[in-house]
ZAMARGU-4260 file (C-alpha; in steps of 0.2 Angstrom, whole numbers, plus 5000, padded with zeros to 4 digits):
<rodrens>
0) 5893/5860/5746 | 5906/5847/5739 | 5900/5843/5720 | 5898/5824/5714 | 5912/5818/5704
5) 5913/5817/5687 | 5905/5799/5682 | 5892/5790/5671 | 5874/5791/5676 | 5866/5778/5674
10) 5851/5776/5658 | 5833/5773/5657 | 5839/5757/5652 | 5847/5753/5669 | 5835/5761/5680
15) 5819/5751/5672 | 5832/5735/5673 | 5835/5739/5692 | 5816/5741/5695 | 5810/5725/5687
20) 5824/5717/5697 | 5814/5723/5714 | 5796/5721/5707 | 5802/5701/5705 | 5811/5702/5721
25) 5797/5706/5731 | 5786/5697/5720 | 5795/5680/5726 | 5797/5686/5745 | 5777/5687/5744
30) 5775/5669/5736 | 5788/5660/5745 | 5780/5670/5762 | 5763/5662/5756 | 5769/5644/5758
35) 5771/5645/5773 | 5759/5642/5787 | 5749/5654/5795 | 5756/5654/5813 | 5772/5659/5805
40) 5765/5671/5792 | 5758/5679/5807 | 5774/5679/5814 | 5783/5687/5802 | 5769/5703/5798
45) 5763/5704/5814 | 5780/5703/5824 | 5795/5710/5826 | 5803/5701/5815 | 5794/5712/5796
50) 5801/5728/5810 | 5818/5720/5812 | 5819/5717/5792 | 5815/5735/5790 | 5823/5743/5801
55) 5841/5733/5798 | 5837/5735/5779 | 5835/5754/5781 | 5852/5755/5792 | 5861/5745/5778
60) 5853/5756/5763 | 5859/5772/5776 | 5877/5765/5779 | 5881/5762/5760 | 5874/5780/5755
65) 5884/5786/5770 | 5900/5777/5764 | 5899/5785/5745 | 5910/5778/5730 | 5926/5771/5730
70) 5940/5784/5725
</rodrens>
């Protein structure tokens, strides 16, 4: 098994920065979702569309992982 390169990890400080950064993320997907109207709120948690998000959002997160750090 290959081991990681030598690098910086990155802090408490960064890892609570990054989580409040996707806490207010989501946060604003849900309020912007609620102004919408029901037919399309529907829509989006009851159709493909929230399945699509997720599945293409997993594939990204995958392929970046996949691709590792620049040398």
């Amino acid at each position: 098994m290959a081991e990681a390169a030598p690098g910086r990890q990155p802090g408490w400080a960064e890892v609570l920065l990054v989580a409040i950064g996707v806490v207010v993320v989501v946060i604003g997907a849900a309020a912007l979702t609620d102004l919408l109207p029901t037919e399309i709120q529907r829509l989006i948690f009851h159709g493909p569309v929230l399945i699509g998000v997720l599945v293409g959002g997993t594939a990204w997160l995958l392929w970046r992982i996949s691709r590792g750090r620049p040398a």
